[in-house]
N, C-alpha and C positions, 0 to 999 in steps of 0.2 A: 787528496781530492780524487787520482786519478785513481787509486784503492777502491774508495767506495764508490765512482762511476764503475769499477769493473765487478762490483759484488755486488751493486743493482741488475747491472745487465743479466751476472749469472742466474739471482731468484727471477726476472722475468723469464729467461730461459726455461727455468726449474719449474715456474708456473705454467709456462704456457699460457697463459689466462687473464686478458684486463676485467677489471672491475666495471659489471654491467649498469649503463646509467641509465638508458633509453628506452625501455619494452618497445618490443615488435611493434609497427604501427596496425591500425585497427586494419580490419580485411576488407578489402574493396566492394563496392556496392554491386550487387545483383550487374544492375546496367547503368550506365552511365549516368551521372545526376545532372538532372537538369539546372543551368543557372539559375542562381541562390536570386532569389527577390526582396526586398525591404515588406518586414511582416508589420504591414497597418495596426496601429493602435487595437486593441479587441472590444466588443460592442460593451458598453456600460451597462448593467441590471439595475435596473431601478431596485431600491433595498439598502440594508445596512449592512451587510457583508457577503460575498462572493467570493467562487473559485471554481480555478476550472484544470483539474489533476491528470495528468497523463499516467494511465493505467499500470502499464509494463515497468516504468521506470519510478514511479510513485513523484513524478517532477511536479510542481509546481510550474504552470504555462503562462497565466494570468489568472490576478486576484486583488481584492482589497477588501480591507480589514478581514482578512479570513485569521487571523488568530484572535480576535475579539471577541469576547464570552456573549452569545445572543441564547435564547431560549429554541432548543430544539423541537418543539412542538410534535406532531405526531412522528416526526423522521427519527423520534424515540425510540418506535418500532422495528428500525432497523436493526437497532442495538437488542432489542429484545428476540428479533428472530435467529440474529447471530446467537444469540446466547444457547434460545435449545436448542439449535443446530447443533452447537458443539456437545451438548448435554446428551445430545442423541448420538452424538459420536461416539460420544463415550459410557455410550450404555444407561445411562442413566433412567429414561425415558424412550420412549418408541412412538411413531406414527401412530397406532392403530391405540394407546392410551384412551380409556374414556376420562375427558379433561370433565369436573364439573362447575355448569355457569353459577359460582354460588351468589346469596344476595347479596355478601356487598361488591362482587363485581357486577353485578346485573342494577344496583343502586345507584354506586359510583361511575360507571358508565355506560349503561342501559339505554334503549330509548327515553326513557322518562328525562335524561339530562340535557345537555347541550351540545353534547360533542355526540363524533361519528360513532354509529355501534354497529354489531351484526347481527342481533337478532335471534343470539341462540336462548333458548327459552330458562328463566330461571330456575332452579333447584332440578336441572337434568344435565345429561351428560354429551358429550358427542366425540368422537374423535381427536384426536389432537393434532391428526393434518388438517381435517377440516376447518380447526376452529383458528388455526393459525392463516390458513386460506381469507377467513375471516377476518383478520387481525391486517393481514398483507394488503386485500383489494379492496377491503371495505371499509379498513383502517379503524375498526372496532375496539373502542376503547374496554367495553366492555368481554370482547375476546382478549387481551393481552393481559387485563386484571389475573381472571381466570386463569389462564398461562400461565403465570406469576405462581401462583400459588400450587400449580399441581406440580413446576419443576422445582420449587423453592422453599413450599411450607407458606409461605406470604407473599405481599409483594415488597415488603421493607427488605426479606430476607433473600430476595431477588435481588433487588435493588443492590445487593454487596456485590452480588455474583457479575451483575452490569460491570461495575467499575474494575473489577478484577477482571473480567477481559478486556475492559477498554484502555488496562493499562498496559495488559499485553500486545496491542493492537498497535499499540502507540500514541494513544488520546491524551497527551500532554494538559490538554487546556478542557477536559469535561469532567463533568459528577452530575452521576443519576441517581434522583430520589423517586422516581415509581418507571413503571413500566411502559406506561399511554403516551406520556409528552405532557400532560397537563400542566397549568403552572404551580411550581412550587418552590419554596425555597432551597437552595443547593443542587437545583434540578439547572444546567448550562451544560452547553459543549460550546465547539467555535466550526465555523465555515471547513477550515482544514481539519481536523477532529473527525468529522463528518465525510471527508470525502475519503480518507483515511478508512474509514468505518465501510465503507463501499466497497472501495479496493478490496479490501479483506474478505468482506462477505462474499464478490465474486468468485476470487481466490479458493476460500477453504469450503466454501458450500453451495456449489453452482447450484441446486437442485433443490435446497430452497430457497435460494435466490429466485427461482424461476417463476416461486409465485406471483412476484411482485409485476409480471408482465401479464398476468390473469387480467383480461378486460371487464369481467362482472361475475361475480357472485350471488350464489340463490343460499339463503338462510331462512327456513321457517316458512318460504314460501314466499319471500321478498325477495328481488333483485335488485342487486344494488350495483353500480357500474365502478371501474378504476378512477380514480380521480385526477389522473394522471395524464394530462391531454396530450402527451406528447407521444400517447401509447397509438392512438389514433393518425397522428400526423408524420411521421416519420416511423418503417420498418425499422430502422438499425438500432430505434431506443427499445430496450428492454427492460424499462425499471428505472429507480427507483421507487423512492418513495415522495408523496406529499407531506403537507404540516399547515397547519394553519391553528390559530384562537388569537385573541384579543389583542394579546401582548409579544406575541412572535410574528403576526402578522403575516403572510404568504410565501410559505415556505415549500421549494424542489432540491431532491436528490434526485438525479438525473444521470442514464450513464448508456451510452452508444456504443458500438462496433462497427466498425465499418472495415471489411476486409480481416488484416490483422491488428487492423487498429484499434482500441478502445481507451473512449476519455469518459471521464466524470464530473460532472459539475455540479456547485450546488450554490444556488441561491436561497437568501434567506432575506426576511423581512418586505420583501414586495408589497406591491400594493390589491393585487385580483390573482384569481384560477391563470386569467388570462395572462396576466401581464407574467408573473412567474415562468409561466412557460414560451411564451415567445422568445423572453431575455435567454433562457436554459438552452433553446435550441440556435438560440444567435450564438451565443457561448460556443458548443456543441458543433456547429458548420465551422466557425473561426479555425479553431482548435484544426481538426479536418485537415481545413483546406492549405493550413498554415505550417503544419506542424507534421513531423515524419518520427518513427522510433526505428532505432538500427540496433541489433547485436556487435558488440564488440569483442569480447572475447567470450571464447565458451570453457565452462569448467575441463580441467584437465589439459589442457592445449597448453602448449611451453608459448611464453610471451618473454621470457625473458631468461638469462645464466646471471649467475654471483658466484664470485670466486668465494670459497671455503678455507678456514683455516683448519690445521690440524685431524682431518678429517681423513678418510682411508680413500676419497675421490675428491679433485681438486674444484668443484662448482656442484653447484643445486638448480635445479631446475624448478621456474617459479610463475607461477599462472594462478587462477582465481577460480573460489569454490564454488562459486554462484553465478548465471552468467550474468554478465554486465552490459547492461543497456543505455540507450542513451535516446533523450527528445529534442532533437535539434531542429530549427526552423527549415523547411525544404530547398534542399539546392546548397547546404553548409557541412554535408556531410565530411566532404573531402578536404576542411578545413580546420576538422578535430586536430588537436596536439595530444598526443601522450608523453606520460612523464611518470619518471619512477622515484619513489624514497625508500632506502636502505640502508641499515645500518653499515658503517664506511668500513667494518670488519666483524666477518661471520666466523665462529668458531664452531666444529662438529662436538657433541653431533648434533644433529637435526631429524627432526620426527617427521614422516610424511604430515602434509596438510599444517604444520605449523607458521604462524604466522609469522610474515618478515617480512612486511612493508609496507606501502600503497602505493598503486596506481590510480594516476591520476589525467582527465582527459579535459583540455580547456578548449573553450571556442571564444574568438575574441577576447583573450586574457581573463579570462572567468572558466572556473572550474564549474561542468556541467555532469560530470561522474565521477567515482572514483569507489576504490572498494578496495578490500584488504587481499595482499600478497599473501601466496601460502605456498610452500615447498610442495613443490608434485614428487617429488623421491626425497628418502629418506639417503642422511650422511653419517655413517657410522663413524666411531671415533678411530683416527687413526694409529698406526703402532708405536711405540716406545719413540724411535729415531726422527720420522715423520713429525710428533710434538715436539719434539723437541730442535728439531730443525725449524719449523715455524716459529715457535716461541722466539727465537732468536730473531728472526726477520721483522715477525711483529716488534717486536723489543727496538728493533732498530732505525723501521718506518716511522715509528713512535718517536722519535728522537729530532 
C-alpha cells in the first residue's frame, strides 16, 4: 500500500498536471447586470404555429407547434431568393442577366391569376435584379416562375436545387415543389424551418436580403407597395417576408435589430395583414425586452488544459472554433454554469483544431450552449522512454 501511495505521488510529481474538469468561467459582462426578473409568459399569435428565433445564437426563445408541417405560402420566396443569391455567388448567374417573363410564368402567375404578380410584361426580358426586386416587394409570383427557370432550366428543376440548400441550411421538417408558395402537393416547411431559412439568408447574403425592406416597387408603370406592414411601423424591422392564399392563411417572416441585437419571428396561419403583424411585432418587443445575447468564449482563447499522455508536452490547450454564444433572459447572465466533457485519458499526438470534447453552459439545470472542444496547439508524439514511461502509469491507473 505504502509502495503505491509513494509511486502515485512520484507520477503526480512527474506530471505536474491535474486532469482539467471545469473550463474557464465565461468573461464578465461589459457592466454590471442588472437583477434578473421573472420573464412573463410571451404574447400568443393567433395562427397554427409560431416562433420567435434569437439571431446570433440560433435559440429557440418562444414558440408553438413550430415543427409542424403548415404550407409556406409566398415565404416561399425567401427560399427562392436565397437560392440565386447563392447561384450568384457562385457564378453561375449575375445581376445584370436579362431574366425572360415567359408564358407560362406570366399564365401561371401573371395578373390574369389570383395571386400577387409584378407586372413584367410577357415574352420580354428585364434584369435579374430587377425582376427579383419584383419577386421580394411585390411578392410576384409570376417574377419567381421566371427566376426558376433562368437559374434552373424550369421551375421543377429548381425546385431540386430548393431543397438541396434547404437541406444545407438545416430544414429538417420542409420540401419545395415550385418556386411562388402556391399550394401544392409535397410543397410544406414548418415555423422553425422558416426562421432557420432567415437566419441564414441574413447571414450569407445581407445584400439581397436587403431587398425585402424595399417599401414599393414600380414594374411597367405600376407601383405596387411591401406588404409587410411592419416595414412602416417599427424602424429596426427590415424584412422579411409575407405569405398568404386560402389554405396557409396569413402568413409573417419577420426579423428586427435593435442595437446588437437581432430576432426573428414567424408567424403562420393568422387570420388578416393586420392581425399577422401586430402578433409579429408583440413577438419582436417580448423577445427585446426580455431577452439579452452574450459571447462566451471566442475562437482561439485557452478555456481550458488536459493532461496528455505520451506526448513530447504534458497538456493541450483547449478552446472553441467558432464563437460561442448564448440567449439568456436579462439579469441571468452571471448565473451561467460551465462544464467540460473529456475523454478521462488523451494520448499524443494531437492535431491542432482536433476535436476533444464539449463544453457545456446551463442556466437553471438546463443546458442553454454548448459546442465542440478543439485542441488550440498541436501534441506531438513523444520519445521512445517518455511512451513508454506513460504506458506504464496508464497500465497502472487502469488497474
Amino acid at each position: 500500500m505504502k509502495f503505491r501511495f509513494a509511486l502515485a505521488a512520484l507520477a503526480t510529481a512527474a506530471f505536474g498536471l491535474a486532469v482539467a474538469q471545469t473550463p474557464a468561467p465565461a468573461p464578465a459582462a461589459d457592466a454590471p447586470a442588472a437583477p434578473a426578473i421573472e420573464v412573463p409568459p410571451p404574447p400568443k399569435p393567433v395562427g397554427t404555429a409560431w416562433v420567435l428565433l434569437d439571431y446570433a445564437t440560433g435559440q429557440v426563445l418562444a414558440g408553438e407547434n413550430y415543427d409542424q408541417r403548415v404550407e409556406p405560402a409566398s415565404i416561399t420566396k425567401v427560399m427562392t431568393s436565397y437560392v440565386i443569391a447563392a447561384e450568384q455567388k457562385n457564378g453561375k448567374v449575375k445581376a445584370d442577366d436579362q431574366v425572360m417573363m415567359s408564358e407560362r410564368a406570366w399564365r401561371e402567375g401573371g395578373a390574369g391569376t389570383d395571386g400577387s404578380y409584378s407586372g413584367f410584361p410577357v415574352n420580354k426580358t428585364a434584369r435579374l435584379e430587377d425582376m427579383e426586386k419584383g419577386m421580394a416587394v411585390q411578392s410576384g409570383n409570376d417574377a419567381a416562375i421566371a427566376l426558376a427557370e433562368h437559374v434552373a432550366g424550369s421551375q421543377e428543376a429548381f425546385a431540386s436545387l430548393m431543397n438541396s440548400y434547404a437541406q444545407r441550411i438545416g430544414m429538417k421538417g420542409s420540401h419545395f415543389a415550385n418556386a411562388h408558395g402556391l399550394s401544392a402537393p409535397e410543397h410544406y416547411s414548418t415555423a422553425h424551418d422558416l426562421a432557420l431559412l432567415g437566419r441564414a439568408f441574413v447571414r450569407d447574403y445581407p445584400e439581397t436580403y436587403a431587398y425585402n425592406k424595399i417599401r414599393e416597387f414600380t414594374v411597367n408603370g405600376i407601383t405596387q407597395p411591401n406588404r409587410n406592414l411592419l416595414l412602416w411601423r417599427d424602424q429596426a424591422v427590415d424584412g422579411i417576408k409575407t405569405g398568404h392564399h386560402s389554405g396557409a392563411g396569413y402568413c409573417l417572416m419577420s426579423s428586427a435589430k435593435r442595437g446588437d441585437q437581432r430576432l426573428i419571428a414567424v408567424v403562420m396561419g393568422s387570420t388578416s395583414e393586420k392581425q399577422r403583424a401586430d402578433d409579429s411585432l408583440a413577438l419582436l418587443n417580448w423577445g427585446f425586452r426580455f431577452f439579452e445575447t452574450h459571447s462566451l468564449y471566442e475562437p482561439g482563447k485557452v478555456i481550458a488544459q488536459q493532461k496528455v499522455w505520451k506526448g513530447a508536452t504534458r497538456e493541450v490547450q483547449l478552446g472553441v472554433a467558432q464563437p460561442m454564444l448564448v440567449s439568456v433572459p436579462r439579469g441571468k447572465y452571471d448565473q451561467l454554469k460551465p462544464t467540460m466533457d473529456v475523454p478521462k485519458q488523451l494520448v499524443a499526438p494531437i492535431t491542432k483544431g482536433q476535436a476533444i470534447g464539449t463544453v457545456k453552459v446551463t442556466l437553471d439545470g438546463k443546458v442553454v450552449a454548448q459546442a465542440p472542444l478543439v485542441a488550440i496547439n498541436a501534441v506531438e508524439e513523444g520519445g521512445f522512454f517518455r511512451r513508454l514511461w506513460d504506458a506504464f502509469w496508464m497500465w497502472w491507473e487502469a488497474e
